[in-house]
N, C-alpha and C positions, 0 to 999 in steps of 0.2 A: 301937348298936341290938342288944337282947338279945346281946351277945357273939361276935357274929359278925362278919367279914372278909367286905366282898362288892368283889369284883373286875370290874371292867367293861371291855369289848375298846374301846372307845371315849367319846369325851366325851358324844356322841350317846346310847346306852347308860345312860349316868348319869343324861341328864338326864330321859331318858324315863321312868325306874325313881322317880325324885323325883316324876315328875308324876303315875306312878301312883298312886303311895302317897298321894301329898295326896288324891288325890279319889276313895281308897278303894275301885280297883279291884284292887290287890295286899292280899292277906294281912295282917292284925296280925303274925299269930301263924304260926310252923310247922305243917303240917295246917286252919286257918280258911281259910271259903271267902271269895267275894269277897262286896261288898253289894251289887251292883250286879246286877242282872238284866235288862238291854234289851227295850223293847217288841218286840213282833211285828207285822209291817205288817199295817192292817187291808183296804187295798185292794188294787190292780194292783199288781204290783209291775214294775220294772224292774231290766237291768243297766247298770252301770257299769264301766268301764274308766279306771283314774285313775294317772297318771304319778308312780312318787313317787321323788324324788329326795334323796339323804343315805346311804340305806341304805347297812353297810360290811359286816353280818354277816345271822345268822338268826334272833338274838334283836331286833335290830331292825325285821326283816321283821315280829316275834311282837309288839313295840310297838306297829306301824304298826295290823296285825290287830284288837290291843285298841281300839287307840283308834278305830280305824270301828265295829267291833261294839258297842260302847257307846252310839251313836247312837241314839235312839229311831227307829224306822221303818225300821233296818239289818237283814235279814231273813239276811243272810251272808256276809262279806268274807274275803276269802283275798289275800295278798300274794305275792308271788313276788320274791325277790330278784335271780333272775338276772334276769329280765325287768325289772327296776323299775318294777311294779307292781300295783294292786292289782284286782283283781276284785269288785264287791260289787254284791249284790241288794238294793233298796230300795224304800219306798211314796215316787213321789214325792209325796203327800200329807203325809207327815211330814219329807222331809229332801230336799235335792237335794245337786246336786255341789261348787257351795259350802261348803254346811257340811259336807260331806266334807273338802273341801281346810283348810279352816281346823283341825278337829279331827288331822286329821294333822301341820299347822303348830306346832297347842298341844304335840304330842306331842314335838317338837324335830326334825320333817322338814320335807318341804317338797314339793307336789303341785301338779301343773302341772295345771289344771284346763281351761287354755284350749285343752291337746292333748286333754282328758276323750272318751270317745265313749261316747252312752251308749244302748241299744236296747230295746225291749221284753222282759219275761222269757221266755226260751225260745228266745230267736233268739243265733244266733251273732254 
């Protein structure tokens, strides 16, 4: 790939940076932005609290992030490593916790959804 060495702290890592690049949320090229631009919820939104498990670094935490925010209907997901997990605002008119968990699954982690809690936006 263009003559570059890329190094990855795990296999997790790899596989997640492969999965990007297929479905064209990483870079062609050096400096190219990404194609992908995620809808914005058109309703209520809610939060989500989603268990994710695999995580070993904070490039992985930054996988997991991608691949929620890509979601149509994902308004803002933020991962936390220490904690293993992720934090994300959504319409549940467009997506629920399911296809959360799964899209974390495609990403090469793995999201416990049955521990999920999930509230109205703006409530703790």
């Amino acid at each position: 790939m263009d003559g570059r060495t890329l190094n990855f702290c795990c296999a997790g890592c790899l596989q997640v940076y492969e999965f990007l690049r297929e479905e064209g949320a990483l870079p062609r090229s050096p400096g190219s932005e990404s194609q992908r631009t995620p809808a914005k919820p058109a309703g209520a939104t809610r939060n989500a609290r989603l268990p994710i498990i695999g995580m070993s670094c904070a490039n992985c935490a930054a996988c997991v992030e991608r691949s929620l925010r890509a979601i149509a209907g994902v308004a803002q997901a933020t991962v936390s490593l220490t904690e293993a997990q992720a934090t994300v605002r959504f319409d549940p008119a467009q997506t629920n916790i399911a296809q959360m968990a799964a899209a974390v699954r495609a990403a090469g982690y793995d999201a416990d959804a049955a521990h999920a809690a999930e509230t109205p936006a703006g409530k703790a």
